[in-house]
C-alpha positions as CSV (number, residue, x, y, z in Angstrom):
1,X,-8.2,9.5,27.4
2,X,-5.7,8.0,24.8
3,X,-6.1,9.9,21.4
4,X,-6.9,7.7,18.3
5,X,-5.5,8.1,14.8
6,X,-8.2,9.4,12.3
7,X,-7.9,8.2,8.7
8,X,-9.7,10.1,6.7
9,X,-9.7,11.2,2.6
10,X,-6.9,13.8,1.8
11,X,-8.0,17.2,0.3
12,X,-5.4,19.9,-1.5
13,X,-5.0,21.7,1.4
14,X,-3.6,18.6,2.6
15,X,-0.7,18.7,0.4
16,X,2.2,20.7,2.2
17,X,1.6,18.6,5.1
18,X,1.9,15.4,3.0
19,X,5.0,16.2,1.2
20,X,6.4,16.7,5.0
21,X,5.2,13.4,6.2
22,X,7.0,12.1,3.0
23,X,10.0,13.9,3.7
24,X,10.1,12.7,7.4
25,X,9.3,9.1,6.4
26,X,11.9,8.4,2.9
27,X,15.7,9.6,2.7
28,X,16.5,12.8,0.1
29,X,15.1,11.4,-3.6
30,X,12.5,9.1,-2.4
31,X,9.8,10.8,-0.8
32,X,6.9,11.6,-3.6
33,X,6.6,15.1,-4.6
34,X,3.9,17.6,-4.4
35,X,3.5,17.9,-7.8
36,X,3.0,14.1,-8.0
37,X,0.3,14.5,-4.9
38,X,-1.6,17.1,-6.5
39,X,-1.7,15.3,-9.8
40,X,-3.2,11.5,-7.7
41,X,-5.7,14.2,-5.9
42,X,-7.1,15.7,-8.9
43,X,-7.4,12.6,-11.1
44,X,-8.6,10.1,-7.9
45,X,-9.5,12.0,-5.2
46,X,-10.8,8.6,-3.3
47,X,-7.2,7.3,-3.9
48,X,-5.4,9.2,-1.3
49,X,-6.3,9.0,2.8
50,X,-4.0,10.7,5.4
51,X,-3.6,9.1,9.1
52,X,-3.9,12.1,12.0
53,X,-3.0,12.1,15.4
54,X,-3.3,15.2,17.6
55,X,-3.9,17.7,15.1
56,X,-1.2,16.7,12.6
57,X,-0.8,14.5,10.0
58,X,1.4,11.3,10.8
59,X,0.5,9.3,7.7
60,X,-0.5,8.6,4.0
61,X,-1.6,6.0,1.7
62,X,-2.0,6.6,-2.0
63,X,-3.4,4.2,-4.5
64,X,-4.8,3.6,-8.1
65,X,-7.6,1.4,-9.9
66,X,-5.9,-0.3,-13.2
67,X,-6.5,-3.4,-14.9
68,X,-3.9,-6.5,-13.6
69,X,-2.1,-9.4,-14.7
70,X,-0.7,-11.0,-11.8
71,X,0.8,-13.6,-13.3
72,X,3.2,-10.4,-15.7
73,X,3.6,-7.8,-13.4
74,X,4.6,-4.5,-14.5
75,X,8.1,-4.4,-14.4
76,X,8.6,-1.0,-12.5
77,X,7.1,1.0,-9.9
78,X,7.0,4.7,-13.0
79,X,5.3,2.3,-15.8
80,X,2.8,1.1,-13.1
81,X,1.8,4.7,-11.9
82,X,2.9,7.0,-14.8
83,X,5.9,8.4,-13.0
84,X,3.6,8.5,-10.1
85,X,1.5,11.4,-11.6
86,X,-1.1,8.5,-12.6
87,X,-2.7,10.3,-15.2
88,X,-2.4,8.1,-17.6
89,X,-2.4,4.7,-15.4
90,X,-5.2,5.2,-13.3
91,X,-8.4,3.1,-14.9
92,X,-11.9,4.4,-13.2
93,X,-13.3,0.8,-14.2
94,X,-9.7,-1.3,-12.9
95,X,-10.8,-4.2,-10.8
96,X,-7.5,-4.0,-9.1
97,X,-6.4,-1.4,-7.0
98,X,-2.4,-0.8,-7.1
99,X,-0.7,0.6,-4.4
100,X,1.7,3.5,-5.0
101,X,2.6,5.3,-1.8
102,X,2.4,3.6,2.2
103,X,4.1,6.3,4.3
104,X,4.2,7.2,8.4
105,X,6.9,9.1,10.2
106,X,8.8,8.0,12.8
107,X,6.4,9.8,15.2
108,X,3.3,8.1,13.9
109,X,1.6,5.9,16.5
110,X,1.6,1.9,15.9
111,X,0.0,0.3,14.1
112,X,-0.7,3.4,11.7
113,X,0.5,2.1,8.5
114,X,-2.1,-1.5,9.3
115,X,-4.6,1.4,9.6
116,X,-4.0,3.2,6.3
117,X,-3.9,-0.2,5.0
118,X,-7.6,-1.2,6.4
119,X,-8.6,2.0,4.6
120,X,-7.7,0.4,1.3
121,X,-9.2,-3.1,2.2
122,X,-12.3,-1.4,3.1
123,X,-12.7,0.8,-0.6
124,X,-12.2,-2.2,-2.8
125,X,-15.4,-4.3,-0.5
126,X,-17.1,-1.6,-0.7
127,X,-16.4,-1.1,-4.4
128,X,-16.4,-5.2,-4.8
129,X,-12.8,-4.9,-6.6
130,X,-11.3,-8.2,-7.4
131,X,-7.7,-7.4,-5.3
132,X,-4.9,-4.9,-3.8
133,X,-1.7,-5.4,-5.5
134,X,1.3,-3.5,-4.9
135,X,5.5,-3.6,-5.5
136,X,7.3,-3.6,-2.1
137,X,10.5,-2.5,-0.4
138,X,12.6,-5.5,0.6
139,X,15.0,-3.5,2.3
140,X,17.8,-4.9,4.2
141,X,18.3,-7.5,1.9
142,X,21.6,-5.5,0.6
143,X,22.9,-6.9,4.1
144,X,22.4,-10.2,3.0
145,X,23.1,-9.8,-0.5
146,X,26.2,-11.7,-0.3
147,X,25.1,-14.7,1.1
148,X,21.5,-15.5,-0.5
149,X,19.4,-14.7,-4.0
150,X,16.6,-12.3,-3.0
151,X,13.9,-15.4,-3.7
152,X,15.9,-17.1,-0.7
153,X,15.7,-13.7,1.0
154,X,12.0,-13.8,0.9
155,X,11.8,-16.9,2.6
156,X,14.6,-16.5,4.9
157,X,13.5,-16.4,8.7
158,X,14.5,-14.7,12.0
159,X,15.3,-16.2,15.6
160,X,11.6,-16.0,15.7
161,X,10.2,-17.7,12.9
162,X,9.2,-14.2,11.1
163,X,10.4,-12.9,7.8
164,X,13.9,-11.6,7.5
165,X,12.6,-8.3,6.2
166,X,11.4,-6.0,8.2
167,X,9.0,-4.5,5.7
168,X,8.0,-8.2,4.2
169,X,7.2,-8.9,7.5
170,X,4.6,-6.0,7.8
171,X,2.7,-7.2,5.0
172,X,2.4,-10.5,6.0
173,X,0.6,-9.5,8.9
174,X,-1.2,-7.2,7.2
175,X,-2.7,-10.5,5.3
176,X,-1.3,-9.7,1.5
177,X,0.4,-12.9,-0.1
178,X,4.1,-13.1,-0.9
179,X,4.6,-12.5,-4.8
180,X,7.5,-13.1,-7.3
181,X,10.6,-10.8,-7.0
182,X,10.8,-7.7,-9.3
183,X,14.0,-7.1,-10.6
184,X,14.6,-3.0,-11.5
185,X,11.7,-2.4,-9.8
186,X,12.2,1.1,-8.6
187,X,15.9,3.0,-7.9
188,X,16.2,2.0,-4.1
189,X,19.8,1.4,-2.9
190,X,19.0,-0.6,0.3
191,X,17.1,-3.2,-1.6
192,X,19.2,-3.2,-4.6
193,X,16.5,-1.8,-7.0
194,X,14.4,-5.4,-6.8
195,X,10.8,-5.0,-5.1
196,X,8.4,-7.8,-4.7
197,X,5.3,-8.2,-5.7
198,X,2.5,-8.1,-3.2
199,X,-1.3,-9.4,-3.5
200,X,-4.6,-8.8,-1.5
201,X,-7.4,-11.2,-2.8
202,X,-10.5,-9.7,-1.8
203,X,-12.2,-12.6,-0.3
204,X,-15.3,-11.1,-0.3
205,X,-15.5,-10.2,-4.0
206,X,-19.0,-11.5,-5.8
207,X,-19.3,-11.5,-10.0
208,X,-22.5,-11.6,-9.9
209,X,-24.3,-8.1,-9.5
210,X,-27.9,-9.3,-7.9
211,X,-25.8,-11.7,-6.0
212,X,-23.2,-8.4,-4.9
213,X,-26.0,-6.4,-3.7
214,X,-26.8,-9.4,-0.8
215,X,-23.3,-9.4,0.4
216,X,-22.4,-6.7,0.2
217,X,-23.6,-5.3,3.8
218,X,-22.2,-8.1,5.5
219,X,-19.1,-8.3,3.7
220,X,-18.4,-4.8,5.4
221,X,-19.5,-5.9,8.9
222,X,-17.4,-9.1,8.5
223,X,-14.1,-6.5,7.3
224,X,-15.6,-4.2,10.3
225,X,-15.4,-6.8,12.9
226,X,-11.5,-8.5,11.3
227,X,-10.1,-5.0,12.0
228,X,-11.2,-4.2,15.6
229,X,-9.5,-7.7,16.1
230,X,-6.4,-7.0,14.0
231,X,-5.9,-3.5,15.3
């Protein structure tokens, strides 16, 4: 029988085996830290879940709840998560969740990452958050940088009709909606320091709290039944 990946909400004893997956899944200098991943833990515990497969952790995802203008992003990825310790930028009553960490080796199954994902999706409808918003990677675009802007990057295709960028690409089909681009956004050579700005509108978000406590069941089945399609 195949094995399925379990997502499931990280722990401290967790930690060593995080900072490895981050350390198998960024080059030197980018992976997060265990400091920083002991620090998300103890100020959000629901705000870290880990992918396993076999016995071993293969993935992580790491996120925040904070209050969110999308129309004037934060302008880096350390003001938007307090140097990634998010002690001072997580907000327990945020209607937006920001994403600060989306990693999986290169022995992680497919399709892991779109599962860590789903585990996000499924804490703001359960929470009836307004959104997801995160700043994403764009990159190979220093392989292109001669020849295009990266707001013609962004909508620059492949032989196939897809999105140039491999990691633009993922969260298309992962559903989030194509932002503006970041300039500065975090120090990452391959995409020349610019991130883009990426948004998840919970479609199943209600205002009204009589009115939430109705949908709310079937807003979960409905998110239940779109991910045994999508994955």
């Amino acid at each position: 029988m195949t094995k399925k990946v379990r997502v499931r909400q990280a722990v401290m004893s967790d930690v060593p085996e995080i900072v490895r997956v981050e350390n198998e899944t960024w080059p030197p200098g980018e992976a997060a830290t265990e400091e920083m991943f002991r620090s998300r833990i103890e100020v959000f515990p629901e705000g870290v879940h880990v992918a396993e497969y076999e016995g071993r952790l293969v993935g992580v995802v790491a996120f925040e709840r904070v209050h969110y203008d999308t129309s004037n992003p934060v302008t880096t990825w350390k003001q938007a998560t307090d140097n990634g310790m998010i002690r001072a930028s997580h907000k327990p009553d945020g209607e937006t969740i920001f994403g600060i960490d989306l990693s999986a080796t290169p022995s992680a199954p497919p399709k892991t990452g779109t599962r860590l994902l789903a585990e996000v999706g499924r804490y703001a409808i359960h929470h009836n958050l307004k959104r997801g918003v995160l700043g994403g990677r764009i990159p190979k675009y220093s392989e292109y940088a001669d020849k295009m802007t990266p707001e013609e990057y962004l909508e620059a295709k492949d032989s196939m009709g897809r999105p140039l960028d491999p990691e633009v690409r993922f969260y298309k089909r992962a559903g989030l909606k194509i932002g503006k681009i970041i300039p500065g956004y975090f120090d990452d050579p391959d995409s020349l320091s610019y991130g883009v700005l990426l948004i998840w509108e919970n479609p199943f978000y209600v205002k009204n709290h009589i009115l939430r406590m109705l949908v709310k069941p079937f807003a979960i089945l409905a998110f239940w039944i779109y991910l045994r399609v999508k994955l």
